[in-house]
Structure formats: C-alpha cells, structure tokens
N, C-alpha and C positions, 0 to 999 in steps of 0.2 A: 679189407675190401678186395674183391677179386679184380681179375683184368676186364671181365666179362663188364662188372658194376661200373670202371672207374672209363672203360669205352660206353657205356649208356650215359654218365654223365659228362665227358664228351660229347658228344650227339647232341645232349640235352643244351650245349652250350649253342653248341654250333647253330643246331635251329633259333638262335636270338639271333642272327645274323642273317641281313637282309640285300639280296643285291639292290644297290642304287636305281638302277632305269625297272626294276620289278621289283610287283609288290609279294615278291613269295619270297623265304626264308632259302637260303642257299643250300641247304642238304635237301629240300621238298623240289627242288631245280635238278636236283641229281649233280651239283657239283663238286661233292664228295669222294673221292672212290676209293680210298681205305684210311682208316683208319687202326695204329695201331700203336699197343701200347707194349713199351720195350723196357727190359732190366733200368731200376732204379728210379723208377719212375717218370723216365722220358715219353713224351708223345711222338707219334709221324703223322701227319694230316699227308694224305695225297688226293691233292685237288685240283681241278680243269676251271675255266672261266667258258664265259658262251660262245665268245670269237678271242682269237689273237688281239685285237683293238678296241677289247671290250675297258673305257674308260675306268674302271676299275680294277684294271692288271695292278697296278702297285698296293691298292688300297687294302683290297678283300683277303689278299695273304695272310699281310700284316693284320689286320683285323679279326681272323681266326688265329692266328700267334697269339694276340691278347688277351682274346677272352679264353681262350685254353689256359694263359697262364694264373688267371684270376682264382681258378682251384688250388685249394691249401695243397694237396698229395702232389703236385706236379713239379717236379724239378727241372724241365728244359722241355724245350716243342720246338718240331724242325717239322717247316710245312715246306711241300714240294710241289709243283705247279708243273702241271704235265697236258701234252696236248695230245695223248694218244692212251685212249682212242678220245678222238675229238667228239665233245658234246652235240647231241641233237637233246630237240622236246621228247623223244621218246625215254631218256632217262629221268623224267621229270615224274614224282610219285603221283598217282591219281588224287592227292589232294591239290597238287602245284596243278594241274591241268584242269581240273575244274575251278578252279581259283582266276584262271587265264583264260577262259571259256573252252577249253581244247574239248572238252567230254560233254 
C-alpha cells in the first residue's frame, strides 16, 4: 500500500468524526491541516479546533488518535493540536457550508 493509499484511508477515518455542538464531520469543518504518514508506519494528524474553549479541546484529539489507530497497518499516531493559523468557516469544504447554510 503506498503513503498516498494508507493517507486516503486516514481521511476516510477521519471524516466518521464529528464535532459535538456541529452536525459536519471535522475534516468537511477544515479542522485538519496535515496529515502525514511517516517511516514504519507512524501517523501525524495536525489539527485546530473552532475556538481555544471549544468544549471539545480534550475529546476530539483523542478521538482522531483512536480511530486512526483502529487501522490494522498503523503502528503509533501522534496528533498535534495547533492554533496557527487559527480556524475561520472559510476553511470549511463547500459541502460543510452548505450543510450550515453558509452557500
């Protein structure tokens, strides 16, 4: 399986992962911003939440830690939680915005 395959199904996990207070899946939110996959099968998630006090700061880390590790290939996932550059709805994919009426 290539890095290219085993980062699509990444994604594909990721999108079963839904913020709490929204009904959109947290990569269609734009709270993703790299993913990558490194020697020996390690994963990196670099992910933002919507605010610093968004009641899901502890939850949703750990929650993309999990279901990443739920893949048979995957030997360790270190997810990192960054506020720069800070999220707006502009990183939100046009399915997440028409989903929230934005479009």
């Amino acid at each position: 399986m290539t890095d290219q395959e085993k980062k699509d199904q990444v994604t594909e996990k990721i999108q079963q992962i839904f913020d709490p207070e929204i009904p959109v899946n947290i990569w269609d939110l734009g709270l993703i911003y790299e993913i990558n996959i490194l020697p020996i099968n390690n994963v990196q998630v670099v992910m933002t939440l919507t605010a610093p006090s968004c009641p899901a700061a502890q939850t949703l880390p750990h929650e993309v830690d999990q279901k990443i590790r739920e893949m048979e290939w995957v030997n360790d996932v270190h997810v990192e939680v960054t506020w720069t550059p800070a999220w707006n709805k502009d990183m939100m994919t046009e399915v997440a915005k028409l989903e929230l009426g934005f479009l």
